[in-house]
C-alpha positions as CSV (number, residue, x, y, z in Angstrom):
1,X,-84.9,-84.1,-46.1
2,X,-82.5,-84.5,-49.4
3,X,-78.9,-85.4,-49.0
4,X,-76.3,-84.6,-51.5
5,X,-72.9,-85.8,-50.7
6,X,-70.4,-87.0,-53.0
7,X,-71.9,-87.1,-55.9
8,X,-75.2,-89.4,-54.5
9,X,-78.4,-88.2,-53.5
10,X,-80.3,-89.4,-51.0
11,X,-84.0,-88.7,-49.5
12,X,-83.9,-89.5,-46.1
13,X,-86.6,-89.8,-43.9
14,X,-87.8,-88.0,-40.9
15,X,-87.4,-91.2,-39.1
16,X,-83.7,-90.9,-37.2
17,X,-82.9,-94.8,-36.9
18,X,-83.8,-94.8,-41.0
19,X,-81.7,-91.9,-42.1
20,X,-78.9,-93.8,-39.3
21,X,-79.4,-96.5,-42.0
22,X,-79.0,-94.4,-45.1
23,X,-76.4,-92.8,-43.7
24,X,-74.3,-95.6,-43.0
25,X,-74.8,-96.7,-46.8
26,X,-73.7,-93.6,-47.9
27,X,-70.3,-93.7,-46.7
28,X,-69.8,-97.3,-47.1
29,X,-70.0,-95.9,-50.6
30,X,-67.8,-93.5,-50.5
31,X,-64.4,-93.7,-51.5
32,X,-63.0,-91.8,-48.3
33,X,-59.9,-92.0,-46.3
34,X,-60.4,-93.4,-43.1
35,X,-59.3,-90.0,-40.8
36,X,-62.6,-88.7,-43.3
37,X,-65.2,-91.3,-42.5
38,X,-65.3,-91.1,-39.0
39,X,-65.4,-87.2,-39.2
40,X,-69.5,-88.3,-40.2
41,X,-72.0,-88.8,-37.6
42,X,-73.1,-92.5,-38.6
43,X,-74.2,-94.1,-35.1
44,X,-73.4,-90.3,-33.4
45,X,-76.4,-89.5,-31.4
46,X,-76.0,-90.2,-27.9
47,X,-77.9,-93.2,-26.3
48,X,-80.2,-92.2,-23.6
49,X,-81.8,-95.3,-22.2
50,X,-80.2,-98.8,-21.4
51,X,-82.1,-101.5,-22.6
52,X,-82.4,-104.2,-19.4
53,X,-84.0,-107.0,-21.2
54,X,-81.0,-108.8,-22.4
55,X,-79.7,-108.3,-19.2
56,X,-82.6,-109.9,-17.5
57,X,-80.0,-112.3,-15.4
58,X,-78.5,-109.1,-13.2
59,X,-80.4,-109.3,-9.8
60,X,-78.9,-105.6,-9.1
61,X,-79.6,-102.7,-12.1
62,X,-76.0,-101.3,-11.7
63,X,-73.3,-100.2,-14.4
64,X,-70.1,-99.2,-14.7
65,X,-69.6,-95.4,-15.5
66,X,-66.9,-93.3,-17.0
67,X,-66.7,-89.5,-18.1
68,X,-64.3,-89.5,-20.5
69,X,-62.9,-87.0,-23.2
70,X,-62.2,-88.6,-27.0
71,X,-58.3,-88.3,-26.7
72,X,-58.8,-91.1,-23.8
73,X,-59.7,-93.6,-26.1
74,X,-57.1,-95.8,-25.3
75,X,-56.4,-95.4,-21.7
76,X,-60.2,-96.1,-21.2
77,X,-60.2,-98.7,-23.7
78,X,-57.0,-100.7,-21.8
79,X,-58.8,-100.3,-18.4
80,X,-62.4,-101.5,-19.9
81,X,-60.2,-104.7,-20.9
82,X,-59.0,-105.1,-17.2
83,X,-62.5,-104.8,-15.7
84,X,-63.3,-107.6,-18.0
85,X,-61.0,-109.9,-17.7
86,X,-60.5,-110.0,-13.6
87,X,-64.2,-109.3,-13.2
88,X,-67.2,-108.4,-15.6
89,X,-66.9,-111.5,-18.0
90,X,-68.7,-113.3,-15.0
91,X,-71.1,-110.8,-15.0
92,X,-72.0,-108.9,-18.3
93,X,-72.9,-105.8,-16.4
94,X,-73.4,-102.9,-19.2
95,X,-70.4,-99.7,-19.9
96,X,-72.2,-96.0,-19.9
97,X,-69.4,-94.1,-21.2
98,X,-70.2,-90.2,-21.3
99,X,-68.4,-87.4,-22.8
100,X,-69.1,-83.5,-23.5
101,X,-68.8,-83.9,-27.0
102,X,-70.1,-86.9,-29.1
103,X,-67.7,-89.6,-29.3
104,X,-66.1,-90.0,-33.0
105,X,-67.5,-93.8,-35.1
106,X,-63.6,-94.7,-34.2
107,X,-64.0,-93.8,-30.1
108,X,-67.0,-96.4,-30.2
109,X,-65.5,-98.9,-32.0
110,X,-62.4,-99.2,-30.2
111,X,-64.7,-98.9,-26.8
112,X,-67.8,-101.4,-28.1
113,X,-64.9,-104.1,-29.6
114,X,-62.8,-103.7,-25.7
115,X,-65.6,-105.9,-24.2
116,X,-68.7,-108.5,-24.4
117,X,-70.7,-106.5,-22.4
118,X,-73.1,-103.7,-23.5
119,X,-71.9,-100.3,-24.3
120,X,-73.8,-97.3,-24.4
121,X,-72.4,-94.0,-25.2
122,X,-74.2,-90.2,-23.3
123,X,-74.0,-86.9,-23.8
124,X,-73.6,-84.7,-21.3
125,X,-75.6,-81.5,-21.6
126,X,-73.9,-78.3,-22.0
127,X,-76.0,-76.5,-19.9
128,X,-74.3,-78.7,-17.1
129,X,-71.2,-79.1,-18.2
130,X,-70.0,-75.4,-19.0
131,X,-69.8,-73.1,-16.4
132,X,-73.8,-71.8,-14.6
133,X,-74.2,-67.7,-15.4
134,X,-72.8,-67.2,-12.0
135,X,-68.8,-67.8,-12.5
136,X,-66.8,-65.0,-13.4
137,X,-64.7,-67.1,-16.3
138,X,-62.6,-64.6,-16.7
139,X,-61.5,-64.5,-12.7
140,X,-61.5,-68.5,-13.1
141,X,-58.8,-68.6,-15.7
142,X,-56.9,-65.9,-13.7
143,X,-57.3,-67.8,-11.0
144,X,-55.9,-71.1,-13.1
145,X,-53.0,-69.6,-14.0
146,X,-51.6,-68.5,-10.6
147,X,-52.6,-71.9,-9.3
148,X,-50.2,-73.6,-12.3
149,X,-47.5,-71.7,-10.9
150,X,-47.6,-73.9,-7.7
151,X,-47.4,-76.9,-9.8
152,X,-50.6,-78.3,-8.5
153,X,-51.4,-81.5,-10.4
154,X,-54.3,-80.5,-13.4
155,X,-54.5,-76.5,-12.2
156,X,-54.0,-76.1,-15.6
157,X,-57.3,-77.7,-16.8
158,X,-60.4,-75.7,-16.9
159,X,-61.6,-79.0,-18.7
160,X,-61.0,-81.1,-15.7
161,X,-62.5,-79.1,-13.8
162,X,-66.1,-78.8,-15.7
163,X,-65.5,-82.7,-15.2
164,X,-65.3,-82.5,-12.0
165,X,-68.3,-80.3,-11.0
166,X,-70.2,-82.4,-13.1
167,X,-69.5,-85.9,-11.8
168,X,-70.3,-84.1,-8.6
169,X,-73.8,-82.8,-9.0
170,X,-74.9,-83.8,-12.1
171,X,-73.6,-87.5,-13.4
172,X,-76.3,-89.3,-10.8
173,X,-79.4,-87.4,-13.1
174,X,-77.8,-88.2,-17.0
175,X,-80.9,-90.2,-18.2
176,X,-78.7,-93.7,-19.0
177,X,-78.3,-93.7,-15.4
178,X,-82.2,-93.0,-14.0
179,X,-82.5,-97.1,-13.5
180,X,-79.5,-97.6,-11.6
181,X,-79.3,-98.2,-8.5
182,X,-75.7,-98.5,-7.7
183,X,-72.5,-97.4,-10.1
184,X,-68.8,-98.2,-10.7
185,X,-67.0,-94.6,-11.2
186,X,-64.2,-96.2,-14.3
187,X,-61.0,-93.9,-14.2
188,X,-59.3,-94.2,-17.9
189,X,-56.1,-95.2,-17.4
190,X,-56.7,-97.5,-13.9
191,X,-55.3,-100.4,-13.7
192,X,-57.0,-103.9,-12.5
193,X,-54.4,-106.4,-11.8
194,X,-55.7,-109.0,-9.3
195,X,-59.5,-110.9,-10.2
196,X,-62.1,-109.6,-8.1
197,X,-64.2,-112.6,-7.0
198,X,-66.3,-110.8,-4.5
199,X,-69.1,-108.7,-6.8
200,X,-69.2,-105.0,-5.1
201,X,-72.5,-104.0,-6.4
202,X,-74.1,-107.1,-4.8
203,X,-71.5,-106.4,-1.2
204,X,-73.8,-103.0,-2.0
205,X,-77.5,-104.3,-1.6
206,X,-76.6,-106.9,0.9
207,X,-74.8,-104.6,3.3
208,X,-76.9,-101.9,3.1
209,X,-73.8,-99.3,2.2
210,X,-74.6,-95.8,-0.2
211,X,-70.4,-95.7,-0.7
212,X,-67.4,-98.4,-1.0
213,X,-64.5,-96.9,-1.8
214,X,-60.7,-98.5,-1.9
215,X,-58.0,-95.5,-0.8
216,X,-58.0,-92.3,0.8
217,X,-55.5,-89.7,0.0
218,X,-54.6,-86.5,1.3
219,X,-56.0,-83.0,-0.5
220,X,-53.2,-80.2,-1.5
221,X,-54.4,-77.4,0.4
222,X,-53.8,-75.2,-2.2
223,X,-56.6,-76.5,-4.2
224,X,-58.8,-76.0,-1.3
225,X,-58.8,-72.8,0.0
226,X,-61.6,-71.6,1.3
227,X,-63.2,-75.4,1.0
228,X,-63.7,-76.0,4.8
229,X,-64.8,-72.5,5.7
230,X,-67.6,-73.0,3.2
231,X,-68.7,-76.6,4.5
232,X,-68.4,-75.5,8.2
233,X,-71.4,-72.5,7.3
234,X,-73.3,-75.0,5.9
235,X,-73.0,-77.1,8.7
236,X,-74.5,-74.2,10.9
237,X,-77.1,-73.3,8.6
238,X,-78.5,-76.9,8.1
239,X,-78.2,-78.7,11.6
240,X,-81.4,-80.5,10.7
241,X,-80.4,-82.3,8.2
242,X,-76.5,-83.4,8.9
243,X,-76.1,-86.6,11.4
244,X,-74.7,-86.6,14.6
245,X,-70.5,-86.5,14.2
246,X,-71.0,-89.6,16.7
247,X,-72.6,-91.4,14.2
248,X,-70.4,-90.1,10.9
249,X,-66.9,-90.5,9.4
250,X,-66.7,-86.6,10.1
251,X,-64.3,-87.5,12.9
252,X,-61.9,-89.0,10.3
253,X,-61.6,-86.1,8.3
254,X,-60.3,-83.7,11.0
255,X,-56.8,-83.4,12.4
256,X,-56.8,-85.5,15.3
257,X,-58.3,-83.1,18.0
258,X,-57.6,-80.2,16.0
259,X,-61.1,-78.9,14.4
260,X,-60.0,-77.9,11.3
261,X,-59.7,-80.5,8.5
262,X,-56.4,-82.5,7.8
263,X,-57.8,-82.8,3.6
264,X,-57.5,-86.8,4.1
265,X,-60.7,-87.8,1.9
266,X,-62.3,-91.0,0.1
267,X,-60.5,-90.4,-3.4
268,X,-63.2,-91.9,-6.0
269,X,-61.5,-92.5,-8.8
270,X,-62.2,-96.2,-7.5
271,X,-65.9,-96.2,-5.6
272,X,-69.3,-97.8,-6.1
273,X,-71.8,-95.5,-4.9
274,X,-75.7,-95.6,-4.5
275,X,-78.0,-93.1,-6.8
276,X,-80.4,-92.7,-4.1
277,X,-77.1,-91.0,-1.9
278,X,-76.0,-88.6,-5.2
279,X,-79.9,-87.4,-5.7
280,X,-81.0,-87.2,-2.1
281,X,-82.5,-84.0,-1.1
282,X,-79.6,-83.5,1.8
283,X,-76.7,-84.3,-0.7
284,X,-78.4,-81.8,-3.6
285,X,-78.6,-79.1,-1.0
286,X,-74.9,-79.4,-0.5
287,X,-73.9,-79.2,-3.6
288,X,-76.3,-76.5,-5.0
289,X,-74.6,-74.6,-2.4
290,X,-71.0,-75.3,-3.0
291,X,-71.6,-74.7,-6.4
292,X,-73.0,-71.2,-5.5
293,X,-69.8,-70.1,-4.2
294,X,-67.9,-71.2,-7.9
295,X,-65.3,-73.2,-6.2
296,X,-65.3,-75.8,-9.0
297,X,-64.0,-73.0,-11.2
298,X,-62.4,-70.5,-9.3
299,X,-60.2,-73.3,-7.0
300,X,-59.9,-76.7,-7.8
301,X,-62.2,-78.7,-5.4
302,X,-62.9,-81.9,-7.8
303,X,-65.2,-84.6,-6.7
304,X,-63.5,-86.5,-4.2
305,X,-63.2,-84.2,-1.6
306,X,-66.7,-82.8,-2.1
307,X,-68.5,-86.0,-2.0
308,X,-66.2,-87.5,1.1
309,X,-67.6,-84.3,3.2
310,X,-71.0,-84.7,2.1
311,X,-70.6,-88.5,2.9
312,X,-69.5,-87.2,6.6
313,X,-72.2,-85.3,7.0
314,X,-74.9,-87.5,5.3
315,X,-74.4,-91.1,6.0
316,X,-73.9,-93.2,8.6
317,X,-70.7,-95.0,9.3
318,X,-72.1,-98.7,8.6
319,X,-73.4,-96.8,5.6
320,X,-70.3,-96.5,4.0
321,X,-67.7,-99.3,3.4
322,X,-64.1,-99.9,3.0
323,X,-63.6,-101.9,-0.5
324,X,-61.2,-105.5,-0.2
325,X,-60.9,-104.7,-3.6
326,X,-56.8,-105.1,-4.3
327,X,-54.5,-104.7,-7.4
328,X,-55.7,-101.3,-7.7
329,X,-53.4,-98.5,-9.5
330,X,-53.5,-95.1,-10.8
331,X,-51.3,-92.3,-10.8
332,X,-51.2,-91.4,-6.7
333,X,-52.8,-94.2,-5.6
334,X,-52.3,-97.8,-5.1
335,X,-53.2,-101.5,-3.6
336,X,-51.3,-104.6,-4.1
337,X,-51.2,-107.5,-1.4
338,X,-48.1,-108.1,0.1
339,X,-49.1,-111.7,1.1
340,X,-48.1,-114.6,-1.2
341,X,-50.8,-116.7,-0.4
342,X,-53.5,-113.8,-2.0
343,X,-51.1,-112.5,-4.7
344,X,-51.5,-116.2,-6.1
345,X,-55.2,-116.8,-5.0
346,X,-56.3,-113.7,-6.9
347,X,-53.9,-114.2,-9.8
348,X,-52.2,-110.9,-9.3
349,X,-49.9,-109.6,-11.6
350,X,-49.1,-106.3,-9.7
351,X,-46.0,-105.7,-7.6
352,X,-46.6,-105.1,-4.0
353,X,-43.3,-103.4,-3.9
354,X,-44.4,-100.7,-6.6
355,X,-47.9,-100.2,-5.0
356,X,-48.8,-99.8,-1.3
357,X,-49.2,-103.5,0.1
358,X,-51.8,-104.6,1.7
């Protein structure tokens, strides 16, 4: 293939990591503004396979993982930082940092410059990120705009939304994650203000858990509509494969003795959760059927309240585990300890009288 561009010609080879190289020398040489340069896709396909031998000293395969769009650059960037510093710097377990669109040569070297660690950079496919054949788009944006008349935190996002659905059924299968065996879900914008000592993916593998999680928080029922209607059909047409409510957190999720759901769920934003729970048969049925009914679209289910149900009906309760994890924040949620002793111990910098002591 011949390249002409500004004034130099080029003959790259078939060979993508060679005409990477060219490439690269090519703009070095030109005389471009910066806002220009990273407008060219040196270093722009999308990484599709983590490469474990460096990281031979990890006794768990496990990552942390954020979907992110570009504009969250720095939000991601100042939360990467955090990880680092009260945690991963003991560690050096790799970033997988996915977006819909690839990530601008700026994104990447703000990201890839945040930390020691490895960073790899995925696609998601847009065959799962934009809405499946099935969802009336035009009946979801209608939809989207009654719901931002009730004010209901991101109704106005059909973006969050594709997010959403796809942390929820189709994150678990991106190929930089088919090795994993646990992950960190990375919120941009999160803030990690105490050191974590205790390492969660290892709490993971020795506890035998498919879910930690930090908070719970309680749904807007407007978002929800016809959410628990849906869950409770598939509950009748599947008895064979959902647990025994004895044996579940399903109990947890009503409203006392009331059957109906009181919308308390795990919120993820902070969890660690196993791949073998996001691509078991059971949890696949659920969500192939959820997503049949266009409720990612058409309300605004997200991922937490989805995968806390299918955690209810899926796992045991000693399968699923309560995080000590502390000096969490972001936007609703928060975890600070109240006691003196800890704030010191852990080297807190948070303000238990901002956040919701522990």
């Amino acid at each position: 293939m011949i390249l002409v561009t500004g004034g130099i010609t080029v003959l790259l080879s078939p060979n993508v990591g060679t005409a990477e190289i060219l490439l690269r020398k090519i703009v070095e040489r030109l005389d471009l503004p910066a806002h220009q340069k990273k407008l060219i896709a040196v270093n722009a396909l999308p990484d599709t396979e983590i490469d474990w031998k460096p990281l031979s000293n990890l006794t768990t395969k496990a990552a942390f993982v954020s979907l992110v769009l570009e504009e969250d650059m720095h939000k991601l960037r100042n939360t990467m930082v955090d990880v680092e510093s009260r945690f991963n710097h003991h560690h050096g377990y790799p970033w997988i940092i996915i977006g819909d669109k690839l990530f601008s040569n700026e994104f990447r070297e703000w990201i890839v410059n945040s930390v020691s660690s490895p960073v790899y950079f995925g696609l998601a496919p847009p065959i799962e990120w934009q809405e499946p054949y099935w969802v009336d788009i035009k009946k979801a944006e209608k939809n989207l705009k009654e719901m931002v008349k009730g004010n209901s935190a991101h109704s106005e996002s059909m973006s969050w939304r594709r997010m959403s659905r796809y942390n929820a059924g189709f994150m678990a299968f991106h190929p930089l994650l088919k090795d994993l065996e646990y992950y960190w879900k990375v919120h941009p914008g999160s803030t990690y203000s105490c050191n974590i000592n205790d390492d969660p993916f290892q709490q993971m593998k020795e506890g035998g858990y498919h879910l930690s999680y930090g908070l719970s928080l309680t749904e807007d029922h407007r978002n929800i509509p016809t959410f628990e209607y849906l869950v409770k059909k598939f509950i009748v047409q599947n008895k064979d494969i959902v647990l025994p409510v004895k044996d579940t957190i399903y109990e947890a999720l009503l409203n006392g003795d009331d059957a109906y759901f009181s919308n308390c769920h795990i919120w993820n934003n902070y969890m660690v959760v196993s791949l073998s729970f996001l691509r078991s048969r059971e949890y696949m049925k659920f969500f192939d059927y959820l997503d049949s009914y266009g409720g990612f679209l058409y309300e605004r289910w997200g991922d937490s309240f989805p995968l806390s149900v299918a955690a209810a009906l899926f796992l045991n309760k000693a399968q699923i585990h309560q995080s000590t994890l502390t000096g969490y924040l972001h936007s609703g949620g928060a975890l600070c300890p109240s006691n003196l002793d800890e704030h010191i111990a852990l080297q807190c910098s948070c303000n238990p009288g901002h956040y919701g002591g522990k």
